[in-house]
ROVO-686466 format. One record per residue: x, y, z of N, C-alpha, C, O, CB in turn; residue number from 1. Coordinates in steps of 0.1 Angstrom, whole numbers, plus 5000, padded with zeros to 4 digits. Glycine has a CB too. Layout:
! ROVO-686466
+------+------+------+-------+-------+-------+------+------+------+------+------+------+-------+-------+-------+------+
| n.xx | n.yy | n.zz | ca.xx | ca.yy | ca.zz | c.xx | c.yy | c.zz | o.xx | o.yy | o.zz | cb.xx | cb.yy | cb.zz | loti |
+------+------+------+-------+-------+-------+------+------+------+------+------+------+-------+-------+-------+------+
|    X |    Y |    Z |     X |     Y |     Z |    X |    Y |    Z |    X |    Y |    Z |     X |     Y |     Z |  NUM |
...
+------+------+------+-------+-------+-------+------+------+------+------+------+------+-------+-------+-------+------+
***
This chain:
! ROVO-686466
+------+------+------+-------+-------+-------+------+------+------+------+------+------+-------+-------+-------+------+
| n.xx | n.yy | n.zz | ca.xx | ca.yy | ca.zz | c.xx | c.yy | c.zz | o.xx | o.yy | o.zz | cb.xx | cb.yy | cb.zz | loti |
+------+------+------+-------+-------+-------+------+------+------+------+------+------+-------+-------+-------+------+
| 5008 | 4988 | 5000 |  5000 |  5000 |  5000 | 5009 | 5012 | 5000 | 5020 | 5014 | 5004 |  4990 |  5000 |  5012 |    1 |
| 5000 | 5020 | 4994 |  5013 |  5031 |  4993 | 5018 | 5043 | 5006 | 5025 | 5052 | 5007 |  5009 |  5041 |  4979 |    2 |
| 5007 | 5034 | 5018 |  5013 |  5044 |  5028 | 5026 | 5037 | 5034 | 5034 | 5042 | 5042 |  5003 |  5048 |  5040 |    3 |
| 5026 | 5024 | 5028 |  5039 |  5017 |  5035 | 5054 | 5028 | 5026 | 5065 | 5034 | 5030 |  5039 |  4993 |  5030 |    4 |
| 5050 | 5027 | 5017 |  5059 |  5036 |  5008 | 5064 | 5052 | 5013 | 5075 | 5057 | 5012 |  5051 |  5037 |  4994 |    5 |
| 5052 | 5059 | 5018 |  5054 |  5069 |  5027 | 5058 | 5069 | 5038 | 5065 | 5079 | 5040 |  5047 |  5073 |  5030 |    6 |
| 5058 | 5062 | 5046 |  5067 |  5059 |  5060 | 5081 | 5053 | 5057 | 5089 | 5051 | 5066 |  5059 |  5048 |  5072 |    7 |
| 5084 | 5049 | 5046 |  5094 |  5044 |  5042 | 5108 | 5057 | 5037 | 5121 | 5057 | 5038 |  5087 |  5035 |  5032 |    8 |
| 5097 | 5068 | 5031 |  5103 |  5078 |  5027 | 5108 | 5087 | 5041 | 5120 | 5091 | 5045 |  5093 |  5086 |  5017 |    9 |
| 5096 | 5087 | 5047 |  5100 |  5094 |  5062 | 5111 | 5085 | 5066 | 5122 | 5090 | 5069 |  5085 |  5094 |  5075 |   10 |
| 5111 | 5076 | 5067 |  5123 |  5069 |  5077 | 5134 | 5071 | 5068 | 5143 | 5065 | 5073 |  5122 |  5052 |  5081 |   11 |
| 5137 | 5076 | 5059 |  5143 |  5079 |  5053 | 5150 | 5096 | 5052 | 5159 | 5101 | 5046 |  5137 |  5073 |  5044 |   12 |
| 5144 | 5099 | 5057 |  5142 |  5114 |  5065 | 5139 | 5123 | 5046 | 5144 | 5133 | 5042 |  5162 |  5122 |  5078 |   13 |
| 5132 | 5116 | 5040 |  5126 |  5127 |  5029 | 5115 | 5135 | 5033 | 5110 | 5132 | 5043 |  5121 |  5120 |  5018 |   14 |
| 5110 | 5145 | 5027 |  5100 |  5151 |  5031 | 5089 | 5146 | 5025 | 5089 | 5149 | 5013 |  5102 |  5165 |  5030 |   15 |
| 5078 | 5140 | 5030 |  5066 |  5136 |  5024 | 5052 | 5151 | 5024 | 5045 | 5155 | 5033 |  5062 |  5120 |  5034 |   16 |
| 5052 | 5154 | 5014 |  5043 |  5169 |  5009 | 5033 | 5166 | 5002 | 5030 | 5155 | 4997 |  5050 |  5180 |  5000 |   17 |
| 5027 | 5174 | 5001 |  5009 |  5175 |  4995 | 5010 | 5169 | 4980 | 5000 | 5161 | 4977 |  5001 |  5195 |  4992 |   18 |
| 5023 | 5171 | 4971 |  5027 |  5163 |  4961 | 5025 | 5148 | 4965 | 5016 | 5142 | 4960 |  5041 |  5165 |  4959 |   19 |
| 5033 | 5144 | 4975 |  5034 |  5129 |  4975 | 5019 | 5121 | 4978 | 5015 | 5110 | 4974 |  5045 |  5126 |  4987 |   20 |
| 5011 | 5133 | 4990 |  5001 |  5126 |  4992 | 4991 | 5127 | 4978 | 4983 | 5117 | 4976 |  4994 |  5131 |  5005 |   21 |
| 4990 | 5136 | 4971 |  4981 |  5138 |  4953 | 4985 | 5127 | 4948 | 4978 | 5120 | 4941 |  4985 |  5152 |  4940 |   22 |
| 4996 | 5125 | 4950 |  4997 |  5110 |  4938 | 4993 | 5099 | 4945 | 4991 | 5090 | 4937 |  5014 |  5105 |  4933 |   23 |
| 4989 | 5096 | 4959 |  4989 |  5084 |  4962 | 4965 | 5090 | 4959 | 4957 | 5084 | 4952 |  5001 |  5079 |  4982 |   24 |
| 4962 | 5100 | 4966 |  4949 |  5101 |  4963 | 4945 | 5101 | 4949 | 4934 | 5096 | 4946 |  4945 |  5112 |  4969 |   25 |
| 4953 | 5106 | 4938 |  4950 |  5101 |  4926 | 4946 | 5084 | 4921 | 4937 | 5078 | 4916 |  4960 |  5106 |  4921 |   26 |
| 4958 | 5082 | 4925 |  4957 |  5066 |  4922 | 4944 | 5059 | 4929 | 4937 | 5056 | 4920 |  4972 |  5058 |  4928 |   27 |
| 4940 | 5056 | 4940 |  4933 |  5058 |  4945 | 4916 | 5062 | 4941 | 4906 | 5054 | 4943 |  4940 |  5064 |  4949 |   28 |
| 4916 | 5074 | 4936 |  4902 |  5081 |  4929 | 4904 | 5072 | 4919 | 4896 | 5063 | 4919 |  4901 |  5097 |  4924 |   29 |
| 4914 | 5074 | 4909 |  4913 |  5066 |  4895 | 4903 | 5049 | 4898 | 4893 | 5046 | 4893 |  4933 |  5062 |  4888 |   30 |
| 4910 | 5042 | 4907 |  4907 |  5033 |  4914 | 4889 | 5033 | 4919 | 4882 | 5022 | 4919 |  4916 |  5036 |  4925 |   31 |
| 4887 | 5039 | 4921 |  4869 |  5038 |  4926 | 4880 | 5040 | 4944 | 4872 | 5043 | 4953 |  4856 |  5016 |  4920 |   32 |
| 4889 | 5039 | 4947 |  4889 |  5039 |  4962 | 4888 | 5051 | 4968 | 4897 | 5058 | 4974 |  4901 |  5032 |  4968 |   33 |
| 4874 | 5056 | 4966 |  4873 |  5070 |  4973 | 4876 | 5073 | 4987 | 4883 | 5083 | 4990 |  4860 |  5074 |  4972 |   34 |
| 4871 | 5061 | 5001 |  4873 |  5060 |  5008 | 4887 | 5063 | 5016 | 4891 | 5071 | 5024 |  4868 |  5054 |  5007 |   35 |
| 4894 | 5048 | 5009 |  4912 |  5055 |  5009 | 4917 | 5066 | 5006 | 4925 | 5073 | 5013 |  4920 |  5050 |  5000 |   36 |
| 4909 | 5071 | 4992 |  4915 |  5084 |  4992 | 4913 | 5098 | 5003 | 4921 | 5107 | 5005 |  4912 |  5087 |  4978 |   37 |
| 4898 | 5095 | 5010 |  4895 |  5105 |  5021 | 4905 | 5098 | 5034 | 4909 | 5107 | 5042 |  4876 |  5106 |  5026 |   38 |
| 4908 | 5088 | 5035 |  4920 |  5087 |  5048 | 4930 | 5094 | 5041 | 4932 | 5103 | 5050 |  4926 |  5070 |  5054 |   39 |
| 4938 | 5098 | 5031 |  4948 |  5099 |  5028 | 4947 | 5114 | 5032 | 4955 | 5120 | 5039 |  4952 |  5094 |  5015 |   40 |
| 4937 | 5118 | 5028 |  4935 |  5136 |  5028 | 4930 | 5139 | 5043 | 4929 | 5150 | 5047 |  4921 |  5143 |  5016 |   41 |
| 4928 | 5127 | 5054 |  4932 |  5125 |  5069 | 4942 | 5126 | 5074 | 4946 | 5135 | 5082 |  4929 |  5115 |  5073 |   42 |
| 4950 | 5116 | 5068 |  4964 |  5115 |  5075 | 4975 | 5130 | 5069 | 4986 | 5134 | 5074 |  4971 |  5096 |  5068 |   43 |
| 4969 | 5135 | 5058 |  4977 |  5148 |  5053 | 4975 | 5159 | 5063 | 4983 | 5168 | 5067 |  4971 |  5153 |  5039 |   44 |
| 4962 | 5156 | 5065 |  4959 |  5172 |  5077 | 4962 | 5168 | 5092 | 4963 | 5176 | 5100 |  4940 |  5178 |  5078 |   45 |
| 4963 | 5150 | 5095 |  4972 |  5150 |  5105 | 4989 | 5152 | 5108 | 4995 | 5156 | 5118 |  4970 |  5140 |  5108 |   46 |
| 4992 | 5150 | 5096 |  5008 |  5157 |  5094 | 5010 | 5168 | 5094 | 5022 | 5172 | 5093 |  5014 |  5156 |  5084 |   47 |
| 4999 | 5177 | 5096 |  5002 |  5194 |  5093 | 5004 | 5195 | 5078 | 5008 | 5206 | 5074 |  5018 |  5200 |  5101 |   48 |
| 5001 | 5188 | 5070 |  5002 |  5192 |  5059 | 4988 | 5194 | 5051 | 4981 | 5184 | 5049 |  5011 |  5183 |  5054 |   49 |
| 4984 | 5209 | 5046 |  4972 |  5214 |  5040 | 4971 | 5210 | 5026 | 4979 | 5212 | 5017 |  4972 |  5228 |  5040 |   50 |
| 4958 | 5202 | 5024 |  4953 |  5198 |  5011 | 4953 | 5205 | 5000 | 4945 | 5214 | 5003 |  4944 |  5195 |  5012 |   51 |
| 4955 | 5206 | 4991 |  4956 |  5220 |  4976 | 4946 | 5220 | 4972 | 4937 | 5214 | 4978 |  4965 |  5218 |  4962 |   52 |
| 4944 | 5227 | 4961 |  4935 |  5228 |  4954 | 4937 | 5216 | 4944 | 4926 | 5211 | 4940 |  4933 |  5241 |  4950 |   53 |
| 4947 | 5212 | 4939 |  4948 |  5200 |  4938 | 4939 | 5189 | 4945 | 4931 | 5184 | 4937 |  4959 |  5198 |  4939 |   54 |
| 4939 | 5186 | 4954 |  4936 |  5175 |  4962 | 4925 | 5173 | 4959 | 4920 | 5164 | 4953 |  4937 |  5176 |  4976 |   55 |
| 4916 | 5188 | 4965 |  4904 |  5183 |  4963 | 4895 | 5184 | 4950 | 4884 | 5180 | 4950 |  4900 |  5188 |  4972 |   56 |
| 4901 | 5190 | 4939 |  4904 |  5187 |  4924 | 4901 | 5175 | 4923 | 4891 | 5173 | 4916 |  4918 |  5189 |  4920 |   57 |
| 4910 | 5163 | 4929 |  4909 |  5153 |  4925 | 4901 | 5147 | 4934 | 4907 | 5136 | 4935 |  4920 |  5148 |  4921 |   58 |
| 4892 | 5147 | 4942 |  4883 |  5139 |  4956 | 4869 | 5147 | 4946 | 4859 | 5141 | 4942 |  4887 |  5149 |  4981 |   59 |
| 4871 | 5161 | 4944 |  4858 |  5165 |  4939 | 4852 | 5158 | 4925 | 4840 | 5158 | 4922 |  4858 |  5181 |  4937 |   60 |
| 4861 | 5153 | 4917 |  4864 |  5151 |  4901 | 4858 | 5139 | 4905 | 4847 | 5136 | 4899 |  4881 |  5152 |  4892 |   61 |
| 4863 | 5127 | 4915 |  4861 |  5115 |  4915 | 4848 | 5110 | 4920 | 4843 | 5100 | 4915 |  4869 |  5110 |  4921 |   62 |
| 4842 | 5119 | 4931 |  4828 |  5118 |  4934 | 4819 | 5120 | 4923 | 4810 | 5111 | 4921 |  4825 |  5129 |  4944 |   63 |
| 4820 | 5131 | 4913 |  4810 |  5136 |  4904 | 4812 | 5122 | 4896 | 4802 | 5117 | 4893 |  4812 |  5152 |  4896 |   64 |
| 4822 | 5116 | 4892 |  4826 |  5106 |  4883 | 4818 | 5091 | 4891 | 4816 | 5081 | 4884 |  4845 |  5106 |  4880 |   65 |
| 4816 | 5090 | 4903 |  4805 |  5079 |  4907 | 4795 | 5083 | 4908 | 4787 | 5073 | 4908 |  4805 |  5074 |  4918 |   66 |
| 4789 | 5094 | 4908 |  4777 |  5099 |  4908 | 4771 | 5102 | 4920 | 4759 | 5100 | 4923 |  4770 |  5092 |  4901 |   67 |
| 4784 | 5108 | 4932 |  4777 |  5112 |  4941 | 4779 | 5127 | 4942 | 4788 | 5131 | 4949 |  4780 |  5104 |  4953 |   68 |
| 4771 | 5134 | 4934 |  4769 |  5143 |  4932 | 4769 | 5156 | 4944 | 4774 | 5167 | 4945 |  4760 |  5139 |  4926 |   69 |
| 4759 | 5147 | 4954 |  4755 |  5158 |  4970 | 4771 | 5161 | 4976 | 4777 | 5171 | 4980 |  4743 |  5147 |  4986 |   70 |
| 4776 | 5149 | 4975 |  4791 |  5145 |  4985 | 4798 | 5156 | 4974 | 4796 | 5166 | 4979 |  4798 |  5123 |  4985 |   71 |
| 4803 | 5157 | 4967 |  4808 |  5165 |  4958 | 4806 | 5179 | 4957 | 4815 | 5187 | 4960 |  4805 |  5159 |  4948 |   72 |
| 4791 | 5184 | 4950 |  4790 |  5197 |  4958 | 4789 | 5200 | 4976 | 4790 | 5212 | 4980 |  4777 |  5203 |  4951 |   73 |
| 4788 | 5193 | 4982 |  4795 |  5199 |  5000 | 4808 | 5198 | 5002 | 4813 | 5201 | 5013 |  4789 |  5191 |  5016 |   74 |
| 4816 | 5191 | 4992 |  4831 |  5194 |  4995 | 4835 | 5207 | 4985 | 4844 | 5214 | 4989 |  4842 |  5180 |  4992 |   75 |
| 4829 | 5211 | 4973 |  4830 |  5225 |  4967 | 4828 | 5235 | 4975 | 4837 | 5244 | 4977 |  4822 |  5227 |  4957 |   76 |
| 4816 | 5235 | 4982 |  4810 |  5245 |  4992 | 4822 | 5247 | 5008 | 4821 | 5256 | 5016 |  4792 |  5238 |  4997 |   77 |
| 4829 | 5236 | 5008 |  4835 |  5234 |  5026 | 4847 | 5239 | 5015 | 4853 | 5247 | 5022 |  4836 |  5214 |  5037 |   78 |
| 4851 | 5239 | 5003 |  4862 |  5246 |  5000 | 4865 | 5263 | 5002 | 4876 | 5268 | 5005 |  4862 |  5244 |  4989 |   79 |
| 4849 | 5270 | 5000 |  4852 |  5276 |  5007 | 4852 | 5290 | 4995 | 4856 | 5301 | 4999 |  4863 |  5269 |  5015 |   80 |
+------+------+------+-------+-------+-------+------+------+------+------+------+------+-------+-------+-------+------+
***
């Protein structure tokens, strides 16, 4: 899983950033694993690290693409 890949980087003392987590939530959305992809955008804002407009780019794109339409426009609207 690719958070094993992320703690791998950390132990590595790389810096793991909003980059690293988009690629793993991309893959992910592409995936139908919406769910995974909302832990990932969890565990990002538990790192201190703030989601882009990217992020939710790709969480908003992937909802409308299952057809959960409601879930999609209240994360446009919580954007803010």
């Amino acid at each position: 899983m690719f958070s094993a890949l992320l703690g791998k980087m950390e132990g590595k003392g790389l810096a793991v950033t909003a980059v690293s987590f988009n690629a793993a939530i991309s893959g992910y959305c592409n995936e139908g694993e919406l769910n995974v992809a909302f832990h990932f955008v969890d565990e990002m804002v538990r790192k201190g690290i703030e989601p882009s407009t990217t992020t939710y780019n790709l969480l908003v794109l992937a909802l409308f693409m299952e057809g959960r339409d409601v879930e999609a426009n209240a994360l446009i609207k919580d954007m803010g």
